[in-house]
N, CA, C and O atoms as a Tinker XYZ file with bonds, in Angstrom:
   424  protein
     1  N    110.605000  106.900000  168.534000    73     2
     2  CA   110.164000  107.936000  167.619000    64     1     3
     3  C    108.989000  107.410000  166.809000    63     2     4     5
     4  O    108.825000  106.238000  166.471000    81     3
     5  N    108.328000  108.268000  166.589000    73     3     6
     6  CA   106.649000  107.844000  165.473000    64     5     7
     7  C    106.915000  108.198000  164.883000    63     6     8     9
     8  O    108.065000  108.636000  164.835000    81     7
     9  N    105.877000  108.320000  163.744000    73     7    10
    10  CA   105.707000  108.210000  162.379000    64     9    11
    11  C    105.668000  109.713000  162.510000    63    10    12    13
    12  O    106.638000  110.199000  161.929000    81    11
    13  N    104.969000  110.528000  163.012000    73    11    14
    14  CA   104.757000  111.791000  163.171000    64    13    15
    15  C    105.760000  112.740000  163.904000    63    14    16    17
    16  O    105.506000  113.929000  164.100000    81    15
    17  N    106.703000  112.243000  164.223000    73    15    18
    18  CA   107.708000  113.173000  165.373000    64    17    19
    19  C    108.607000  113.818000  164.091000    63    18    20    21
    20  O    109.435000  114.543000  164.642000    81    19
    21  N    108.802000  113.875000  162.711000    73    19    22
    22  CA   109.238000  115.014000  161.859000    64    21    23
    23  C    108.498000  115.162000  161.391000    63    22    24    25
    24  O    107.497000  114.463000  161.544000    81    23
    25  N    108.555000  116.093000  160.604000    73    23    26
    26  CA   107.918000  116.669000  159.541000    64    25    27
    27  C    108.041000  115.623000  158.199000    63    26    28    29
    28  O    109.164000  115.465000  157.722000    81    27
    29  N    107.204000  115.108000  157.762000    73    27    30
    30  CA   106.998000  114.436000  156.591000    64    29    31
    31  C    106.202000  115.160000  155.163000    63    30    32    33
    32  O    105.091000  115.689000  155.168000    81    31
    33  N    106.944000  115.034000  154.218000    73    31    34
    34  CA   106.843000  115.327000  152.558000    64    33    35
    35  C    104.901000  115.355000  152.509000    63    34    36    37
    36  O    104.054000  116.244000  152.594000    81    35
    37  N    104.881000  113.898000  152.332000    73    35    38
    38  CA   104.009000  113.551000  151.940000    64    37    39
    39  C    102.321000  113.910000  152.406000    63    38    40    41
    40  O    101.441000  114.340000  151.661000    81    39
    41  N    102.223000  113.608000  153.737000    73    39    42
    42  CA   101.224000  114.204000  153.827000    64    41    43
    43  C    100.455000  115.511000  153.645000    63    42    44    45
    44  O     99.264000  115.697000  153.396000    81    43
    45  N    101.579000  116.464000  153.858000    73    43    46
    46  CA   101.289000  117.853000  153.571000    64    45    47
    47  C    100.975000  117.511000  151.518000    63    46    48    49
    48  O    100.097000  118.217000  151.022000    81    47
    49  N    101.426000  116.881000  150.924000    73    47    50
    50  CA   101.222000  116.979000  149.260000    64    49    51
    51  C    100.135000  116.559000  149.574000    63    50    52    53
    52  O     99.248000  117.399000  149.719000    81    51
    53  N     99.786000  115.005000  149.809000    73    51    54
    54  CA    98.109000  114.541000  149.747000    64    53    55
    55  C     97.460000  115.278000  150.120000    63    54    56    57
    56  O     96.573000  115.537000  149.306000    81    55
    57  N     97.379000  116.061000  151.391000    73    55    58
    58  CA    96.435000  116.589000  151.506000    64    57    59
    59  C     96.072000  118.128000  150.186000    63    58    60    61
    60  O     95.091000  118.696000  149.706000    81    59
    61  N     97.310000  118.191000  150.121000    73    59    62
    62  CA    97.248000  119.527000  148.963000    64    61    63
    63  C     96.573000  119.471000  147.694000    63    62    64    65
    64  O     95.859000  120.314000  147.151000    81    63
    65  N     97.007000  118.073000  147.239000    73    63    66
    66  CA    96.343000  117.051000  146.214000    64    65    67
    67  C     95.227000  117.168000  145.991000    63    66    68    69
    68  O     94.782000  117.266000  144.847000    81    67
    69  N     94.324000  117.185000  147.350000    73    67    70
    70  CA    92.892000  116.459000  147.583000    64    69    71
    71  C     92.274000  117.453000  147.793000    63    70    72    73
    72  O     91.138000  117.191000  147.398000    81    71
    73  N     92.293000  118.649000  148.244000    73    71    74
    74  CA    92.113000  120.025000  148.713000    64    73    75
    75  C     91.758000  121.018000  147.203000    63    74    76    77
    76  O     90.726000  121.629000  146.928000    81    75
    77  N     93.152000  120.875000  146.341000    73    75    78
    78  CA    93.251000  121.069000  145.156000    64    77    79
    79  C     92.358000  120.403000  143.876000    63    78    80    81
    80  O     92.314000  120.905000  142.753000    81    79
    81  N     91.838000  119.486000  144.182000    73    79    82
    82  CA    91.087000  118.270000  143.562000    64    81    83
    83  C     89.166000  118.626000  143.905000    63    82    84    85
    84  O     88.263000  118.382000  143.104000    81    83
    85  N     89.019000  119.173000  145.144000    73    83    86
    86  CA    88.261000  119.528000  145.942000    64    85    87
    87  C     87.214000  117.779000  146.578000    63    86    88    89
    88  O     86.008000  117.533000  146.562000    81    87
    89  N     88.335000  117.005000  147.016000    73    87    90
    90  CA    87.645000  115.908000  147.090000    64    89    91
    91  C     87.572000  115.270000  148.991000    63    90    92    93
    92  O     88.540000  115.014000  149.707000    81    91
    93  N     86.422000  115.196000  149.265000    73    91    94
    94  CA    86.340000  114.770000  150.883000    64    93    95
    95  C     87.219000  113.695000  150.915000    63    94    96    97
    96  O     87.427000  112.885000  150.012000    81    95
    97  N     87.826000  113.755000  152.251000    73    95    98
    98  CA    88.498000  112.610000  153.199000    64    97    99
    99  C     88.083000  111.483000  152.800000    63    98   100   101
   100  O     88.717000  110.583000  152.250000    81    99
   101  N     86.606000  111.560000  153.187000    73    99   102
   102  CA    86.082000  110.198000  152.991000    64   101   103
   103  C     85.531000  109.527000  151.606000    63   102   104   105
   104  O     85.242000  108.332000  151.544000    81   103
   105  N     85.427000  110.343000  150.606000    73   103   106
   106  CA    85.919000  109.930000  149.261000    64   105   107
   107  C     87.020000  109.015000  148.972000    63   106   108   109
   108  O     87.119000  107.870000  148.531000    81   107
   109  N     87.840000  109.967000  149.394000    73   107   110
   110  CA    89.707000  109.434000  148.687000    64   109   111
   111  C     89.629000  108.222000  149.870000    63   110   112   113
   112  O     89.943000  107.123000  149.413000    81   111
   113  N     89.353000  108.222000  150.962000    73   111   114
   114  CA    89.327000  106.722000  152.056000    64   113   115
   115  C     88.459000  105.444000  150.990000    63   114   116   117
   116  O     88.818000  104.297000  150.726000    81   115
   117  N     87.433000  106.078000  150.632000    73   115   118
   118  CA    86.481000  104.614000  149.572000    64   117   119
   119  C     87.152000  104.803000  148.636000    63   118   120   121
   120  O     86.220000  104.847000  147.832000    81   119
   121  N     88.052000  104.964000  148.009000    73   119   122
   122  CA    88.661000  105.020000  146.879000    64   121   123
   123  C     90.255000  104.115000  147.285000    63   122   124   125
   124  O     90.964000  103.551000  146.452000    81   123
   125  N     90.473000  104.183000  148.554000    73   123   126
   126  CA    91.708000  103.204000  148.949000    64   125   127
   127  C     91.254000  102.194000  149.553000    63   126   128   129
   128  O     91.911000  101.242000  149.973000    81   127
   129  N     89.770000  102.408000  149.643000    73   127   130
   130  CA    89.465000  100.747000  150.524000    64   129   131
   131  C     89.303000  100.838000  152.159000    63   130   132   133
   132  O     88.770000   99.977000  152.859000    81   131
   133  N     89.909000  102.136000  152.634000    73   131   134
   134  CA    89.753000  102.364000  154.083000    64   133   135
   135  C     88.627000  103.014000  154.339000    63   134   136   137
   136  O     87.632000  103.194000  153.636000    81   135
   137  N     89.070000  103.584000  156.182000    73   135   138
   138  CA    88.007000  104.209000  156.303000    64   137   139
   139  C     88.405000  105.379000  157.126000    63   138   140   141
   140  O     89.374000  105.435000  157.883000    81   139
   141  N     87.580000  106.253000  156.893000    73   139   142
   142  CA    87.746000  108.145000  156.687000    64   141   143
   143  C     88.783000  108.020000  157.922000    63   142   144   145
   144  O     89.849000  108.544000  157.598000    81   143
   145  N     88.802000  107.697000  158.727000    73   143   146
   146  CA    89.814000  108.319000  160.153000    64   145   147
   147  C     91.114000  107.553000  159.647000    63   146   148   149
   148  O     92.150000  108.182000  159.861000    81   147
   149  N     91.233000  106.611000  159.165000    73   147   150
   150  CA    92.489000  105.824000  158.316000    64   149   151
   151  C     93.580000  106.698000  157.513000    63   150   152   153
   152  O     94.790000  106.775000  157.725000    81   151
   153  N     92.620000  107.479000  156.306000    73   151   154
   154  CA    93.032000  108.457000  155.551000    64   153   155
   155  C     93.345000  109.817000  155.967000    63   154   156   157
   156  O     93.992000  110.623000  155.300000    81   155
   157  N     92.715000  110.061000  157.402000    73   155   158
   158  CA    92.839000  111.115000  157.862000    64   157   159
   159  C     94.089000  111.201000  158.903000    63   158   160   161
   160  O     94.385000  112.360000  159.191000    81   159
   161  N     94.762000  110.335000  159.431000    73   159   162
   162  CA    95.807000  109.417000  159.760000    64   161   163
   163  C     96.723000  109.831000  158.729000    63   162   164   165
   164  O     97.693000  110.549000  158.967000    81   163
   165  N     96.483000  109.468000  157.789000    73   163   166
   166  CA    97.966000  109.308000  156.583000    64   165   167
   167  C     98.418000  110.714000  156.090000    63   166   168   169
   168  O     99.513000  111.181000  155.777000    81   167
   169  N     97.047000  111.245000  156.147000    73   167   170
   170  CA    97.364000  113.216000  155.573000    64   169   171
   171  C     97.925000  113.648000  156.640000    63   170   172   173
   172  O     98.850000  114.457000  156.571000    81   171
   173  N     97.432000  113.152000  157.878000    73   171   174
   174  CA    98.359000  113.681000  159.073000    64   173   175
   175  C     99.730000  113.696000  159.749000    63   174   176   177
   176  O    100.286000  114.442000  160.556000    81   175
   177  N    100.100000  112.417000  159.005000    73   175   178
   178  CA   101.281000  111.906000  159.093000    64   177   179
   179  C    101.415000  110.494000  160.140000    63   178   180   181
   180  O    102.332000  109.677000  160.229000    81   179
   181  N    100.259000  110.576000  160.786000    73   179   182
   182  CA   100.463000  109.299000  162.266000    64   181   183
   183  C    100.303000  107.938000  161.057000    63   182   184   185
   184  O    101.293000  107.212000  160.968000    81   183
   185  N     99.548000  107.731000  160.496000    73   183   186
   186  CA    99.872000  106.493000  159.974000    64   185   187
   187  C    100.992000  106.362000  158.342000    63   186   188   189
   188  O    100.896000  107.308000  157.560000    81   187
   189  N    101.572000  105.664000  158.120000    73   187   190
   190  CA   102.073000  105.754000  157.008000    64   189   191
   191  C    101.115000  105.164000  155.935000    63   190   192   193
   192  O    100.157000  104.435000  156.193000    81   191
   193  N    101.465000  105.541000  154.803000    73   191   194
   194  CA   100.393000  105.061000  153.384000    64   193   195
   195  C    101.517000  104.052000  153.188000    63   194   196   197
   196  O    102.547000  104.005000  153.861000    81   195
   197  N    101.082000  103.003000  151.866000    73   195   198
   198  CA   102.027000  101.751000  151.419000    64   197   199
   199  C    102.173000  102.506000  150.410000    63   198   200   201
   200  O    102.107000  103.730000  150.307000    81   199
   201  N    102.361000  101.760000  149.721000    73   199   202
   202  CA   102.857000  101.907000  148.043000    64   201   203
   203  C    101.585000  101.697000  146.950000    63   202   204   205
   204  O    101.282000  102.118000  145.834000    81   203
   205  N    101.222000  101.099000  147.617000    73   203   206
   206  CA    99.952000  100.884000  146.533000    64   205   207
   207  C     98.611000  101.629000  146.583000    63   206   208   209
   208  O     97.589000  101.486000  145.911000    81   207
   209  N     98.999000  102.673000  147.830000    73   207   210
   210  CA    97.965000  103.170000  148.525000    64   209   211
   211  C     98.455000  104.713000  147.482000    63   210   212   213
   212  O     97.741000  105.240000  146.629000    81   211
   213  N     99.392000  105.005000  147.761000    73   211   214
   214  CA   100.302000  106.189000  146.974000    64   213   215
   215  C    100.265000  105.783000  145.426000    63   214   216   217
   216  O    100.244000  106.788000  144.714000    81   215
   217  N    100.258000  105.109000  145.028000    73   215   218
   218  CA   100.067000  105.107000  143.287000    64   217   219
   219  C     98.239000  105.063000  143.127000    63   218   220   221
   220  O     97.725000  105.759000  142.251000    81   219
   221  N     97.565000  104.399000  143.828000    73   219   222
   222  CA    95.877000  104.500000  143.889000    64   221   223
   223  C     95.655000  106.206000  143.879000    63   222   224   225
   224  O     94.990000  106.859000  143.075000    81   223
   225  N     96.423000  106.675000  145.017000    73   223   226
   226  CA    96.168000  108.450000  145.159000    64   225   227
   227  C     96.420000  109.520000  143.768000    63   226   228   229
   228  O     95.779000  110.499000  143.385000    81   227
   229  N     98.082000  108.604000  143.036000    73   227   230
   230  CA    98.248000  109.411000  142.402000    64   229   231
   231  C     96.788000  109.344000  141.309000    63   230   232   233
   232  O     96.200000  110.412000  141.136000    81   231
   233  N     96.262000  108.114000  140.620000    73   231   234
   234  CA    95.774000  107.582000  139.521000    64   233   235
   235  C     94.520000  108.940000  140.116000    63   234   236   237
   236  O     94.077000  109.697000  139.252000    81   235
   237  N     94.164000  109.073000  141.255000    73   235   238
   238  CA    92.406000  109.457000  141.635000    64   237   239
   239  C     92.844000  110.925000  141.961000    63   238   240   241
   240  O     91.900000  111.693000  142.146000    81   239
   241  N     93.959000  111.399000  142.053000    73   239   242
   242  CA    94.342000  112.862000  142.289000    64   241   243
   243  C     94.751000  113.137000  140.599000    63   242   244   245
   244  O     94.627000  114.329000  140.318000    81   243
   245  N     95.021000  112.627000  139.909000    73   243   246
   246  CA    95.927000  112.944000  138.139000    64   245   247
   247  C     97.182000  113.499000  138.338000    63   246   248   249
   248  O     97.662000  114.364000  137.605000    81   247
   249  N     97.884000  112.886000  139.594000    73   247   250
   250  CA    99.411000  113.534000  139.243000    64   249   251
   251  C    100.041000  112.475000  139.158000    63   250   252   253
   252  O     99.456000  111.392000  139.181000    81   251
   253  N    101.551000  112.598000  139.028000    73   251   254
   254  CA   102.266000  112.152000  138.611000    64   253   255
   255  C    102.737000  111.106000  139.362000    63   254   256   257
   256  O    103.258000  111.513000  140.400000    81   255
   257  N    102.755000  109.836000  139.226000    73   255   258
   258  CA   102.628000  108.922000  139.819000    64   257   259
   259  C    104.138000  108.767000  140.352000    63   258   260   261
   260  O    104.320000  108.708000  141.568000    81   259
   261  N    105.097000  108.709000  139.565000    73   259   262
   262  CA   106.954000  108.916000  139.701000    64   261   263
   263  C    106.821000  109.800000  140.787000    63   262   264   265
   264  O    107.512000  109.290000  141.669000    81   263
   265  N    106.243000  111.004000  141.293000    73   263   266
   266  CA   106.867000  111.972000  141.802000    64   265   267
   267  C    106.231000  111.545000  143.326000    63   266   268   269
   268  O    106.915000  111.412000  144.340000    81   267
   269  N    104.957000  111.388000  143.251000    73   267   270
   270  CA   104.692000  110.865000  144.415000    64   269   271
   271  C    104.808000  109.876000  145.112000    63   270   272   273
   272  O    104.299000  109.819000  146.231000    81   271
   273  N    105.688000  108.642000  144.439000    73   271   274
   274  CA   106.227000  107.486000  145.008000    64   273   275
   275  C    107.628000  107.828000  145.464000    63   274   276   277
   276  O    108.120000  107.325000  146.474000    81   275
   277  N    108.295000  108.752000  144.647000    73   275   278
   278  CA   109.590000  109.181000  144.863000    64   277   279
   279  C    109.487000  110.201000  146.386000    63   278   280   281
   280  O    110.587000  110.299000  146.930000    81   279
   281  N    108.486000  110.850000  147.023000    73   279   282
   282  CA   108.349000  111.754000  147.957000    64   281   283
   283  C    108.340000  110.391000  149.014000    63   282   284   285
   284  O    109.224000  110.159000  149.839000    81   283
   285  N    106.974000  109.455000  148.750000    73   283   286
   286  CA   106.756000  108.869000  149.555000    64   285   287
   287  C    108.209000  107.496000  149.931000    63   286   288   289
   288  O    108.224000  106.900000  151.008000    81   287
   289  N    108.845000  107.343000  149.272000    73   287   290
   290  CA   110.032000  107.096000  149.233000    64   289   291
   291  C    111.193000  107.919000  150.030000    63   290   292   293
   292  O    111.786000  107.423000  150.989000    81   291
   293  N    111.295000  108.427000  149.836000    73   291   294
   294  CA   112.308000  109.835000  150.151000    64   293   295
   295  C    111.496000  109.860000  152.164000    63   294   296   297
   296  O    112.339000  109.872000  153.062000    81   295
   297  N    110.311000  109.865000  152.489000    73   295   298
   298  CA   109.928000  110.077000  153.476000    64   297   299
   299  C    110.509000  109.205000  154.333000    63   298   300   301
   300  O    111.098000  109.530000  155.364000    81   299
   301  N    110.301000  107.712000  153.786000    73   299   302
   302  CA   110.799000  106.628000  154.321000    64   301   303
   303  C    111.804000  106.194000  154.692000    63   302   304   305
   304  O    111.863000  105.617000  155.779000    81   303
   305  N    112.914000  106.352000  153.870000    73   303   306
   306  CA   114.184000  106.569000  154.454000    64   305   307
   307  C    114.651000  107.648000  155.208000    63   306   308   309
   308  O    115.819000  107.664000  155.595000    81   307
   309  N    113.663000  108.793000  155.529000    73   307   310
   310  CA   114.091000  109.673000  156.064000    64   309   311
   311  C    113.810000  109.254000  157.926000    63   310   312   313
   312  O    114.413000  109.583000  158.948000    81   311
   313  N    112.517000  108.331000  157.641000    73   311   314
   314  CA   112.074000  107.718000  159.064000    64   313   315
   315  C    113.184000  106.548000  159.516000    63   314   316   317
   316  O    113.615000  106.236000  160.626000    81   315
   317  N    113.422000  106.106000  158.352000    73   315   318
   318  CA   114.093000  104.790000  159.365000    64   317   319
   319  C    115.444000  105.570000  159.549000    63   318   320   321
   320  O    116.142000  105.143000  160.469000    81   319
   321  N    115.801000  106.338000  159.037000    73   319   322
   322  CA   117.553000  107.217000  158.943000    64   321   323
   323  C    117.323000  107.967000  160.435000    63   322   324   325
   324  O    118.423000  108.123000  160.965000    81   323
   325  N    116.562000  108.320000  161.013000    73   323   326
   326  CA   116.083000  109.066000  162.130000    64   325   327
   327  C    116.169000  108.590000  163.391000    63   326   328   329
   328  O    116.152000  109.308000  164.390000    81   327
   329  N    116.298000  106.915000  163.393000    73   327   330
   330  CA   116.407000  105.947000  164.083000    64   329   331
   331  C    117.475000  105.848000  164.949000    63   330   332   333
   332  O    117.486000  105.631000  166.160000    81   331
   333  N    118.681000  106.100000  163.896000    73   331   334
   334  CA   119.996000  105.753000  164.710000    64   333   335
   335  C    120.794000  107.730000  163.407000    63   334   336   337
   336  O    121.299000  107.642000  162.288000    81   335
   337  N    120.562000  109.085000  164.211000    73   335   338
   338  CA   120.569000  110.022000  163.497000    64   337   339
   339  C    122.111000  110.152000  163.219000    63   338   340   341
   340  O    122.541000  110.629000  162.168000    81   339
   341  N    123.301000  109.470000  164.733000    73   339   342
   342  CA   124.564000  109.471000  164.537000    64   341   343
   343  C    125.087000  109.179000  163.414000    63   342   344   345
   344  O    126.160000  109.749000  163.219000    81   343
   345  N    124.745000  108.526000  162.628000    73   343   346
   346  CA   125.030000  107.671000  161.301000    64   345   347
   347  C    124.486000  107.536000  160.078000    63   346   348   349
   348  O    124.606000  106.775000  159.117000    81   347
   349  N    123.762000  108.622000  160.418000    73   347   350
   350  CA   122.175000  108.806000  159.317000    64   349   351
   351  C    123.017000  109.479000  157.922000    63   350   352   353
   352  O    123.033000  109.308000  156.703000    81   351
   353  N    123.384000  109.955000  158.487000    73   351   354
   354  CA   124.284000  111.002000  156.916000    64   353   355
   355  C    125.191000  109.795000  156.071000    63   354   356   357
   356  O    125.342000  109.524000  154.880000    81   355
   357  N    125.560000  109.390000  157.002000    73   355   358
   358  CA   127.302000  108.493000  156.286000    64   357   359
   359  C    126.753000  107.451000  156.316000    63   358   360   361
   360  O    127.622000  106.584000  156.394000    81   359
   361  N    125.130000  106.737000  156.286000    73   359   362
   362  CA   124.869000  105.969000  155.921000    64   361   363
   363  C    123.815000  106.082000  153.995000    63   362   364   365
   364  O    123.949000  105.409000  152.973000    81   363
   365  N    122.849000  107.288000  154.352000    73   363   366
   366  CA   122.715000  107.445000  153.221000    64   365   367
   367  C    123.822000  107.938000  151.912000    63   366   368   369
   368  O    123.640000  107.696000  150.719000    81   367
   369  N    124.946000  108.655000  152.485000    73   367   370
   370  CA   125.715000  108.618000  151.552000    64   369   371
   371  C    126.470000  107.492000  150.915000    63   370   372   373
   372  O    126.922000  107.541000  149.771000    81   371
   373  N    126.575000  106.495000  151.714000    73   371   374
   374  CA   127.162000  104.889000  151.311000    64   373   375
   375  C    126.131000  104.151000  150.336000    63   374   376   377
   376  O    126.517000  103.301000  149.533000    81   375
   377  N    124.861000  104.515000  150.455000    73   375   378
   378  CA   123.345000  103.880000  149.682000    64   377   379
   379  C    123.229000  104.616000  148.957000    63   378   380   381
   380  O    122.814000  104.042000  147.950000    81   379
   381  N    123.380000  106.092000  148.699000    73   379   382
   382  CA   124.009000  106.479000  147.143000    64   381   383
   383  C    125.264000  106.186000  146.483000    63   382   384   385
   384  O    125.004000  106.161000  145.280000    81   383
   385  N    126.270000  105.994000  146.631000    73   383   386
   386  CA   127.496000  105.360000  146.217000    64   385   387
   387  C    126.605000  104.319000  145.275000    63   386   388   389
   388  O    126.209000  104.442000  144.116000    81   387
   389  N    126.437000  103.146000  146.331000    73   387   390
   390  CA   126.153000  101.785000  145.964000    64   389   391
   391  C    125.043000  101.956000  145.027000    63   390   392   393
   392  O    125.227000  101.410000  143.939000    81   391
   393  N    123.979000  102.554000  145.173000    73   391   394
   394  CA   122.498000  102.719000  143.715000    64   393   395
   395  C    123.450000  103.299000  143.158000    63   394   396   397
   396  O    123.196000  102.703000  142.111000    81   395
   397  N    124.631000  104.135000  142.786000    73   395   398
   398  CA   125.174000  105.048000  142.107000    64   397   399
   399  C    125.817000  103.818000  141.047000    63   398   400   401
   400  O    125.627000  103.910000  139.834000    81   399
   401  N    126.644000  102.592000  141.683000    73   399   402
   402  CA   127.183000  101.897000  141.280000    64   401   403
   403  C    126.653000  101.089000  140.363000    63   402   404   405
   404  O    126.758000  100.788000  139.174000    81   403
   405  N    126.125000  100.874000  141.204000    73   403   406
   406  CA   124.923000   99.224000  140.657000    64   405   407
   407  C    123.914000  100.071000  138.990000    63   406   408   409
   408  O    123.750000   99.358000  138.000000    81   407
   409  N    123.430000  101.429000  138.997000    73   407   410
   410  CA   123.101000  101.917000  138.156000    64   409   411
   411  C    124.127000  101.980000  136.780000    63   410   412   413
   412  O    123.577000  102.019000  135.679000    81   411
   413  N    125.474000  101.988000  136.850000    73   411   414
   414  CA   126.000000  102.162000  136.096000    64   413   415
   415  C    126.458000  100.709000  135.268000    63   414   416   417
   416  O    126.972000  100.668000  134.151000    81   415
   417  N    126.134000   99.597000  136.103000    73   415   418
   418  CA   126.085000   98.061000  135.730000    64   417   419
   419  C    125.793000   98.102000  134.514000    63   418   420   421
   420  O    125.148000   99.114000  134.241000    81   419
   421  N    126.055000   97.208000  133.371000    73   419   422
   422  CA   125.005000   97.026000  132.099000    64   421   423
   423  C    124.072000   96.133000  132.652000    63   422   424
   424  O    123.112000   95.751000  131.984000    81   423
């Protein structure tokens, strides 16, 4: 399975972001350091963005930096959960338990 065989959160927002922003591909690419077919990759979904690539977007788009790490988050486990799908449910529900737990730690 690729990066692209579901439907992913995120790219559809960046690109909405950037569209909304009214800013070229190849802008927001010199603004992450890549280059235009790179960025055009990540809105598409075939390549994944990092983390540092997604907080750079939020700072140069003005949104909310929490929400778009939390999507791009949320995407990610949705890719590797996709992997093995038999177990995908009753595994993320065991990894909420446990953050559920560990959150309530002092």
């Amino acid at each position: 399975m690729t990066v692209s065989d579901k439907k992913q959160m995120l790219p559809s927002l960046l690109k909405s972001l950037r569209e909304e922003k009214k800013f070229p591909q190849r802008e927001v690419a010199s603004a992450l350091g890549i280059d235009t077919t790179t960025y055009c990759k990540i809105e598409k979904g075939k390549y994944p963005a990092n983390k540092e690539q997604v907080e750079k977007l939020a700072e140069l788009f003005h949104a909310d930096r929490n929400e778009l790490v939390k999507v791009w988050l949320a995407d990610k486990i949705v890719n590797i959960a996709n992997k093995d799908e038999e177990v995908a449910a009753e595994a993320i529900k065991l990894a909420d338990s446990k953050f559920n737990d560990l959150s309530k730690e002092p």
